[in-house]
C-alpha positions in Angstrom: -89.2 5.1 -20.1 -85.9 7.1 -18.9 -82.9 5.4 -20.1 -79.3 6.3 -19.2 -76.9 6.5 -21.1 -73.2 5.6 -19.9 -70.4 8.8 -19.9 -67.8 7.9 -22.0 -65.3 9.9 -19.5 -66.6 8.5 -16.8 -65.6 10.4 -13.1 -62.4 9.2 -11.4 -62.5 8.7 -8.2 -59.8 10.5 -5.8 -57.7 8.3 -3.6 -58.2 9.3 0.3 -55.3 10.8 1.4 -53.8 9.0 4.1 -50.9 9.4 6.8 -47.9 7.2 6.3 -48.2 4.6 9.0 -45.0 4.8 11.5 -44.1 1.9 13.8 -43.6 1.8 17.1 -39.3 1.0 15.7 -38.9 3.6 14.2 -40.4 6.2 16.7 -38.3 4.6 19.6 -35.4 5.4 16.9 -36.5 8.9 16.5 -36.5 9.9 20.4 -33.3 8.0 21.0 -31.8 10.4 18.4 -33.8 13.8 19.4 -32.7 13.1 23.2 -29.4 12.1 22.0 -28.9 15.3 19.8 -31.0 17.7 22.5 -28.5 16.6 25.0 -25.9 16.9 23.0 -26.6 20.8 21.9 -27.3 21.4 25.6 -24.0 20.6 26.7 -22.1 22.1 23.9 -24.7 25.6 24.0 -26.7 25.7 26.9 -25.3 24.6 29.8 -25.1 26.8 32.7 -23.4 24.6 35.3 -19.4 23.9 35.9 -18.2 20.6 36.3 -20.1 18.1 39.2 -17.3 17.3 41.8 -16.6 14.0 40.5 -16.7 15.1 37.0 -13.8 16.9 37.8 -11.9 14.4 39.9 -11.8 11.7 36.9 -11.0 14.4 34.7 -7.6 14.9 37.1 -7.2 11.1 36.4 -7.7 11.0 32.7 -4.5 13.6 33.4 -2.6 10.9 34.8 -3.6 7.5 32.5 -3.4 4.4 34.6 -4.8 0.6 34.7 -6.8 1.6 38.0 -7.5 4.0 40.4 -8.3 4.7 44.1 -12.0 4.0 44.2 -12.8 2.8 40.5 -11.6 1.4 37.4 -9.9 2.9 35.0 -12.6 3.4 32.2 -14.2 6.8 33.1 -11.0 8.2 32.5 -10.2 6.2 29.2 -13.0 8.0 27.9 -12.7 11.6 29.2 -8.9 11.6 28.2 -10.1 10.0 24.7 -12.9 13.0 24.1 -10.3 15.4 25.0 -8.1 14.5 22.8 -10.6 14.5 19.8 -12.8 17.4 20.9 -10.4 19.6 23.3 -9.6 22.2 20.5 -13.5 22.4 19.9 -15.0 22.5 23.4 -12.3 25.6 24.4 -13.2 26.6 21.0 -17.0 26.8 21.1 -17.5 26.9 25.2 -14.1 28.3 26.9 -13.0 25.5 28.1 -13.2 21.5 28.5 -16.1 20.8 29.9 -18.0 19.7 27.0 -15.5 17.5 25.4 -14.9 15.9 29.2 -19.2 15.4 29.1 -19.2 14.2 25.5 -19.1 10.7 26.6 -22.1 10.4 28.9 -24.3 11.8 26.0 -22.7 8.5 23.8 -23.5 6.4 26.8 -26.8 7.7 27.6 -28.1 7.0 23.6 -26.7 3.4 23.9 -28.6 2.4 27.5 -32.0 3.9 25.7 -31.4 1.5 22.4 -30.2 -1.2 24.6 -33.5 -0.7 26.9 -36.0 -0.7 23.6 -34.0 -4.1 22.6 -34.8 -5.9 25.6 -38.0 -4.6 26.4 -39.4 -5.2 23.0 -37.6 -8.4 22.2 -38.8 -10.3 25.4 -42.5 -8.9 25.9 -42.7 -8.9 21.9 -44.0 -5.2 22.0 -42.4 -2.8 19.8 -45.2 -0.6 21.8 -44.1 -1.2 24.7 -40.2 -0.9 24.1 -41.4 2.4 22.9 -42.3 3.1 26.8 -39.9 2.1 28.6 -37.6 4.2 26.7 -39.9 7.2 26.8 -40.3 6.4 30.8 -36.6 6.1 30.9 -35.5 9.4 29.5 -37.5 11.1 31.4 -36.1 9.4 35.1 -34.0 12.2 36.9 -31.4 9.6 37.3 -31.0 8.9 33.5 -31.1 13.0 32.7 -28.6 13.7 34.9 -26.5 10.5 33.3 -27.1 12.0 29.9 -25.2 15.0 31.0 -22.7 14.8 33.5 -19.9 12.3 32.9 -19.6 9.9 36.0 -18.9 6.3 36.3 -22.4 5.9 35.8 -23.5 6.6 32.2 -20.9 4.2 30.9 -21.7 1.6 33.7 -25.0 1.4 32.9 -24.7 1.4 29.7 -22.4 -1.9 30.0 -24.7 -3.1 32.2 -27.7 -2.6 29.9 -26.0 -4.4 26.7 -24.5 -7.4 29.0 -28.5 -8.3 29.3 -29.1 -7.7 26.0 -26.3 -10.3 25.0 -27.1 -12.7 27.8 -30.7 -12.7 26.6 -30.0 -13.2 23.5 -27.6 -15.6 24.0 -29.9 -18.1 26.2 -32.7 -17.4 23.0 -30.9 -18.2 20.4 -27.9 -20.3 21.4 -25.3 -18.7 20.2 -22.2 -18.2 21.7 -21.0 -15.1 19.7 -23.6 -13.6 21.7 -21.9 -15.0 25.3 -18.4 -13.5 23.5 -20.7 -10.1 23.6 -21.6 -10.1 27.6 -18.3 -10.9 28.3 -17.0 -8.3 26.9 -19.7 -5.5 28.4 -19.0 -7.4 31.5 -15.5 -6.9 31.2 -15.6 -3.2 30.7 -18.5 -2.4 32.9 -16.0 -3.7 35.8 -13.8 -1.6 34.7 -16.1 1.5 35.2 -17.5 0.1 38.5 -16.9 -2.7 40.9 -20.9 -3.2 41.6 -20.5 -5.2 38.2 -19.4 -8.3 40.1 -24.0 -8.4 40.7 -24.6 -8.9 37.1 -22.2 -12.2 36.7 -23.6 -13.0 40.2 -27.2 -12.9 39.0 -26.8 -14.4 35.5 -25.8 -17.4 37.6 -28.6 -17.6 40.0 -30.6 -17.5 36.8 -29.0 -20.3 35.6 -29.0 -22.5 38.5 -32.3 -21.9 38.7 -33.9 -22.0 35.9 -30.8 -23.6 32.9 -28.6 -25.6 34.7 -27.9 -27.2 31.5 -26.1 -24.3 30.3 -22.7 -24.9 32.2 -22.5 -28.0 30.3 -22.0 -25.7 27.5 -19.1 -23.5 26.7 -20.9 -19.7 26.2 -21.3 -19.5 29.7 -18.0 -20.1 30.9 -16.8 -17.5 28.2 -18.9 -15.3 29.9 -17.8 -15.7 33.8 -14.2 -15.5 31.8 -14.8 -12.2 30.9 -16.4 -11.0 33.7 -13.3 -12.4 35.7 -10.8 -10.7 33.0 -12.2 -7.5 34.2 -10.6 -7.9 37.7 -7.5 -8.2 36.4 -5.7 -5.1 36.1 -8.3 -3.4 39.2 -6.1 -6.5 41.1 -2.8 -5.8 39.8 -2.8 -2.3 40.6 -4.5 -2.5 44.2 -1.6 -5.2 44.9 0.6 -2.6 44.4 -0.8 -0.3 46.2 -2.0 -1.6 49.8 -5.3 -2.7 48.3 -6.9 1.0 48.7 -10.0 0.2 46.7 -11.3 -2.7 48.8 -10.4 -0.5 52.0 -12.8 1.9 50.5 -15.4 0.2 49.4 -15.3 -1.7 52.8 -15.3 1.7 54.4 -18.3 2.9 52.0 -21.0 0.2 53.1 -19.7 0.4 56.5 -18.0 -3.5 56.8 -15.1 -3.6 59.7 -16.6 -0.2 61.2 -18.5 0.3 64.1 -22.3 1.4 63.1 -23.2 3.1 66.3 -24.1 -0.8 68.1 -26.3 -2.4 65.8 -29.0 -2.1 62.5 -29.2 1.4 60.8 -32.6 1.5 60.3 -32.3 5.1 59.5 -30.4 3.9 56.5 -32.8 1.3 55.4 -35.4 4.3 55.8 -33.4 6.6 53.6 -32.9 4.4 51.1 -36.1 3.7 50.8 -37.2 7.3 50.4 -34.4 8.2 48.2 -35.6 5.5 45.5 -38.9 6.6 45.9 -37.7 10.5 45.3 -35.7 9.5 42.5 -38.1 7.4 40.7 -41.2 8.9 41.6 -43.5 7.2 44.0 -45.8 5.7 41.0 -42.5 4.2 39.0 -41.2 2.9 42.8 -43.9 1.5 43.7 -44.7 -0.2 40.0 -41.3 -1.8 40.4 -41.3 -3.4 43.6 -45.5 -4.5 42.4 -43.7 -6.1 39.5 -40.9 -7.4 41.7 -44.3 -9.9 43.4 -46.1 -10.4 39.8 -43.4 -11.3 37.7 -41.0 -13.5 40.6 -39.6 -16.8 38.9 -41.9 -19.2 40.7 -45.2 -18.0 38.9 -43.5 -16.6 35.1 -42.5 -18.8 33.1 -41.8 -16.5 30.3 -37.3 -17.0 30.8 -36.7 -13.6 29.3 -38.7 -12.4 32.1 -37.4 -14.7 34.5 -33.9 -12.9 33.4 -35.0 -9.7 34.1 -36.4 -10.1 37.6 -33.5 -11.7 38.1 -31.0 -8.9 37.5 -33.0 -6.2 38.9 -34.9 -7.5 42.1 -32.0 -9.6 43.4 -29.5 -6.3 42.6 -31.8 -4.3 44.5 -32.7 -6.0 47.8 -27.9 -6.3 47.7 -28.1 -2.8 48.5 -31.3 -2.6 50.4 -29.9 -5.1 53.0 -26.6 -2.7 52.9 -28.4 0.5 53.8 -28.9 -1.6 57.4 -25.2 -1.1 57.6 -24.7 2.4 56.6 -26.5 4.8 54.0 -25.8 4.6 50.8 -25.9 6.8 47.8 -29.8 7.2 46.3 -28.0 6.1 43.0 -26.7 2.8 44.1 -29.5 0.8 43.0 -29.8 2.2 39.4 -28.1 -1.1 38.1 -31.9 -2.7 39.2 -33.5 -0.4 37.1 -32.1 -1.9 33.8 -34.6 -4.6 33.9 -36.4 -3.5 36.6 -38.1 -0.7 34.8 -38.8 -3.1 32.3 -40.9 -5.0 34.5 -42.6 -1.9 35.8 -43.9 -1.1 32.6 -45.0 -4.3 32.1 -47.2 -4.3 35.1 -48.2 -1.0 34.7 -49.5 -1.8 31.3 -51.5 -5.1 32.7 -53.3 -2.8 35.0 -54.3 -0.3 32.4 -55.8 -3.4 30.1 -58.0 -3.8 33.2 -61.3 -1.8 34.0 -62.0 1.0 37.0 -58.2 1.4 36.0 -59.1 5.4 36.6 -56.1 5.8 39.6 -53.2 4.0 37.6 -54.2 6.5 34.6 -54.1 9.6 37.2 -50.8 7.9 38.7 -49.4 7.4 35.5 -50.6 11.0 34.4 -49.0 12.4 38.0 -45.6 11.2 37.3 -45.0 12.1 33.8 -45.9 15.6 34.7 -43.6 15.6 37.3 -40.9 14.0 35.4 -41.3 16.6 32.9 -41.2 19.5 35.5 -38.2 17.7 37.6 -36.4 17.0 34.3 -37.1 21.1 32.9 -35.7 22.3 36.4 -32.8 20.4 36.3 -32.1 21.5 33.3 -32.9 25.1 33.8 -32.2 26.1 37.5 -32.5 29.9 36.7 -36.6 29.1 36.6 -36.8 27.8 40.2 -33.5 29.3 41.7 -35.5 32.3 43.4 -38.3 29.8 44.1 -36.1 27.8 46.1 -34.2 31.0 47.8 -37.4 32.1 49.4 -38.5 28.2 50.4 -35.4 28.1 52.5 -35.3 31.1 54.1 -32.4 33.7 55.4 -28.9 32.8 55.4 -27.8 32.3 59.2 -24.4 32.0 61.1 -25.3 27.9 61.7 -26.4 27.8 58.1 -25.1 29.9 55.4 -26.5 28.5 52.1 -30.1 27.1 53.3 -30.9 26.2 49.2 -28.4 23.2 49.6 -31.2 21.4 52.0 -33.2 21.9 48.6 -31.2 21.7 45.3 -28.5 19.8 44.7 -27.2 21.4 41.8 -25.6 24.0 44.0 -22.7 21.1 43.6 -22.2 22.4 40.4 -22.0 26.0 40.6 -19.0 28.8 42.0 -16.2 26.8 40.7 -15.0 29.3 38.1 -15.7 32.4 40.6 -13.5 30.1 43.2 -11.1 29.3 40.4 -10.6 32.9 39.4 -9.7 34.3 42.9 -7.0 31.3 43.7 -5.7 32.3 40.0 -5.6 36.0 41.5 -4.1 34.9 44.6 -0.9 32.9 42.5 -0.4 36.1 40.3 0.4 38.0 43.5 2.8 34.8 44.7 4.2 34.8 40.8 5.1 38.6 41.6 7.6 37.5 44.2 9.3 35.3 41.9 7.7 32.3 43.3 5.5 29.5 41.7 3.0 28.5 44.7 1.6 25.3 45.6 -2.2 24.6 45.3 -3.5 22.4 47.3 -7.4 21.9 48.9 -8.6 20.3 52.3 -10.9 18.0 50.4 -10.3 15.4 48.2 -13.2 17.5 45.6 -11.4 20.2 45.5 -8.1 19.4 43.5 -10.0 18.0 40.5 -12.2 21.2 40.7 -8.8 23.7 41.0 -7.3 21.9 38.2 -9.7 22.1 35.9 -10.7 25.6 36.2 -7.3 27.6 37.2 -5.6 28.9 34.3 -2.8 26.3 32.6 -4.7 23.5 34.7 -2.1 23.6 37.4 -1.2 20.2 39.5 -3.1 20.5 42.7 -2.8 18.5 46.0 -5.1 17.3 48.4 -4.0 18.1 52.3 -7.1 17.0 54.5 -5.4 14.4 55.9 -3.4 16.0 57.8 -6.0 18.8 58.2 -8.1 15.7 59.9 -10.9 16.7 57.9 -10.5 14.2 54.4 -10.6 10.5 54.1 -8.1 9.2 52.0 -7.9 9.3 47.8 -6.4 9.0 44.7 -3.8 12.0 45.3 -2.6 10.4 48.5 -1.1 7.8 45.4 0.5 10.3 43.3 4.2 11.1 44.6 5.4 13.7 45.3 2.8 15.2 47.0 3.1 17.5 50.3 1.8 14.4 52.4 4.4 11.7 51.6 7.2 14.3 50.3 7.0 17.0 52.5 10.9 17.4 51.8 10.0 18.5 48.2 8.2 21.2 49.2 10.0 22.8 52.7 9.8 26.8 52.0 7.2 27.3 49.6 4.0 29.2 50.1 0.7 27.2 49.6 -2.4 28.7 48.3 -5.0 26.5 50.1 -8.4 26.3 49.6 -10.9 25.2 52.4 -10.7 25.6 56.3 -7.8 24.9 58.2 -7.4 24.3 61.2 -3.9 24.2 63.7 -2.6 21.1 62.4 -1.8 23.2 58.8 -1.3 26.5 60.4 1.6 25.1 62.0 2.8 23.6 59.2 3.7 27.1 58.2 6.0 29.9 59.2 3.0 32.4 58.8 -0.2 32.5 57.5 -2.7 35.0 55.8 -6.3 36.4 56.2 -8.0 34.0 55.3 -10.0 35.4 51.5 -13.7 34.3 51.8 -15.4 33.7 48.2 -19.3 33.2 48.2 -21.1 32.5 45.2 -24.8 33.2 44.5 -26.8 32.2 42.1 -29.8 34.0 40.9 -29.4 35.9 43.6 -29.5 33.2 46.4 -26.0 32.3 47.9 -25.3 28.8 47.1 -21.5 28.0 47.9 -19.1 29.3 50.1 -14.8 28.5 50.7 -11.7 30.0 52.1 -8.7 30.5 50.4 -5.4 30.9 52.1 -1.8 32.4 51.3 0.6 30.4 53.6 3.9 31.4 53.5 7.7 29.0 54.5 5.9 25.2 54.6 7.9 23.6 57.2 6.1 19.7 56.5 3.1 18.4 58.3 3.1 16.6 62.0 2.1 13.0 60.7 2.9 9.7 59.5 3.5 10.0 55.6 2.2 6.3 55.1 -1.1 5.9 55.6 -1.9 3.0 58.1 -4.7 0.0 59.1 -6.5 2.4 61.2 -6.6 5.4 58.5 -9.8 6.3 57.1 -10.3 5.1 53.6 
């Protein structure tokens, strides 16, 4: 008989070592800050391009502080003329100039619509997984990129939009009208960035008649429609004073009161349809308008969901029934995309829980390929710049920078080079003893001039009278050589832009005109005219614009 005897140091046993489990939270944290901070470093060290037209032309407002402005509120400037003032020194500092104090913002803005997007997404579909998506799905969207690092009306737009459906959902949830107080307020300033606001009040409502009719029995919502009517204050106070310009223009813009060649623009419906898809991707597009169907009001009754759909599909099919009118801008819908993405994901995720779900995985697979290679091209031009030069062909006569059929980006290249020759041009004026006037035939130009000449030097705008401009913000600003052509009879203009008989008459005589091309990698991109005109005698026109002007 074998009999055992116990150890008296018996072995311990070793714990397994195990990973530290991380949720879904705290990952979605984690890439709101690296995006944040990558886009953040790219603008401040990396960036290769100048400023995007507009970019520059609300950086010339932010110059001239006011409760509104020609074609939007007043709160893209707020915050450019804001991170100047705290980051100035430092962008000229660490960059050369402004340009990354004046993009600060949209970085600020982008980090708040991602956080704002994991809220809703996770609160109403009670996924932390799948708040993580939508975020990841939503940084990766051309449109959202491009918001993350140029500073437009749209980063802080949407980023007002985004939180007024956080607080409206939350609100109807829990009851609470602190949370009411909170959408009025991103109401408020989201009008303030951009008139297309006025959909979100509009489609909390059709919500509510819909679906909690027994909410305007209660005070939070009229709180609400109080703030989004607060909003329109100061926009109507300043467009009283001055002729109503902004509803002119946005009239002009979706083509109400104008003739639209005798009937529907189904080219524009077509084009608006192709641009969502292109900046989307087709797989997100067509998720969205799938989820549009699945998720409509009269078969969820889920009323977070019912929320969304009704903020983004109703939004959408506003400017879908526009584009019949008169094309639009691809980025006109992007309000939709809040909540629509939302629901895309949603669907998108129901049809992966199913089986022979091979081509949704492929789809899905596609597009975030794509989005990574659109988003790392954007980004880095210089990799595909060459690419695109030999796509496009030869420069011709009829077309001189073929790579602008192909890459929009050109937009933001040349204005330094263009910049620095107009700067070359005053010095030779300056030798004279004479300050000259700068002034450009397009209403981009003056922000553009301003920003990159040396001692950002007023510029005007003068394509009204050249009959090649619609009207703008510098039309407003007095004196200017349209209005007040008394304050500037004898002085020599350095204009940039063609001219045409109208202008050269304007003046005593005029110069050769100086032709500045940019090229990029190689491939020329952008292309202008500058002009030394000498003795301004005034322009042959009405100095008040009229009914009939083009706004």
């Amino acid at each position: 008989m074998i009999s055992t005897v116990a150890s008296p140091h018996p072995a311990r046993s070793r714990p397994a070592f195990t990973l530290p489990r991380i949720s879904a939270g705290a990952i979605a944290a984690g890439l709101i800050v690296a995006s944040s901070v990558a886009s953040l470093l790219y603008i401040w060290l990396w960036c290769p391009f100048d400023l995007a037209p507009d970019e520059a032309h609300y950086w010339d407002w932010s110059r001239h502080l006011d409760y509104s402005y020609y074609s939007k509120g007043p709160l893209v400037a707020w915050l450019i003329r804001g991170s100047c003032e705290f980051l100035g020194s430092l962008s000229v500092a660490v960059t050369g100039n402004l340009a990354a104090a004046v993009r600060t913002p949209a970085v600020l803005c982008h980090a708040a619509i991602l956080a704002g997007w994991y809220v809703i997404a996770a609160g109403v579909f009670r996924s932390q997984r799948l708040g993580l998506i939508v975020i990841a799905c939503g940084s990766l969207l051309p449109v959202m990129r491009a918001g993350a690092v140029l500073m437009t009306i749209d980063p802080p737009f949407l980023a007002c939009w985004c939180w007024a459906l956080v607080s409206v959902w939350k609100a109807l949830d829990r009851e609470r009208v602190a949370w009411w107080c909170a959408a009025a307020v991103f109401v408020c300033f989201g009008t303030l960035a951009k008139y297309t606001m006025l959909l979100f009040p509009a489609a909390v409502v059709g919500y509510l008649l819909f679906h909690r009719r027994s909410e305007f029995r209660k005070p939070g919502v009229w709180l609400f429609l109080s703030g989004a009517v607060l909003g329109w204050v100061p926009v109507l106070v300043w467009n009283a004073r001055h002729e109503w310009v902004s509803f002119r223009h946005v009239l002009g813009q979706v083509g109400a009161g104008q003739s639209n060649g005798g009937g529907i623009r189904w080219d524009g419906a077509a084009g608006l349809l192709m641009g969502q898809f292109g900046m989307m991707f087709a797989f997100a597009m067509v998720a969205f308008l799938a989820a549009a169907v699945r998720f409509r009001p009269t078969r969820e009754r889920d009323p977070g969901v019912r929320l969304l759909w009704w903020v983004s599909v109703p939004v959408w099919c506003v400017f879908a029934v526009t584009s019949f009118l008169k094309p639009g801008q691809p980025n006109w819908p992007a309000p939709a995309y809040i909540g629509g993405l939302v629901l895309a994901v949603a669907w998108t995720r129901e049809r992966l829980d199913r089986p022979n779900a091979r081509w949704v995985r492929l789809a899905v697979a596609f597009s975030v390929v794509s989005a990574v290679a659109v988003v790392v091209c954007l980004h880095f031009p210089g990799l595909v710049r060459p690419i695109v030069g030999e796509l496009a062909g030869q420069p011709t006569e009829a077309r001189p920078f073929p790579a602008r059929r192909f890459d929009f980006t050109t937009r933001l290249w040349g204005w330094q080079e263009l910049a620095a020759t107009v700067d070359d041009c005053r010095t030779r004026v300056q030798a004279t003893g004479e300050e000259p006037v700068i002034a450009g035939t397009h209403w981009t130009l003056p922000g553009q001039l301003g920003f990159w000449c040396h001692a950002h030097p007023d510029v005007y705008a003068i394509g009204i009278a050249n009959g090649s401009d619609r009207h703008s913000q510098y039309d407003l600003w007095r004196p200017n050589p349209i209005a007040d052509a008394q304050a500037f009879l004898g002085r020599t203009f350095v204009i940039v832009g063609d001219i045409g008989p109208e202008v050269i008459q304007a003046f005593k005589w005029c110069e050769p005109p100086i032709r500045v091309v940019h090229a990029g990698y190689g491939v020329p991109i952008a292309g202008w005219s500058v002009w030394v005109c000498h003795g301004f005698r005034g322009f042959a026109l009405e100095s008040r614009p009229s009914a009939g002007s083009r706004y």
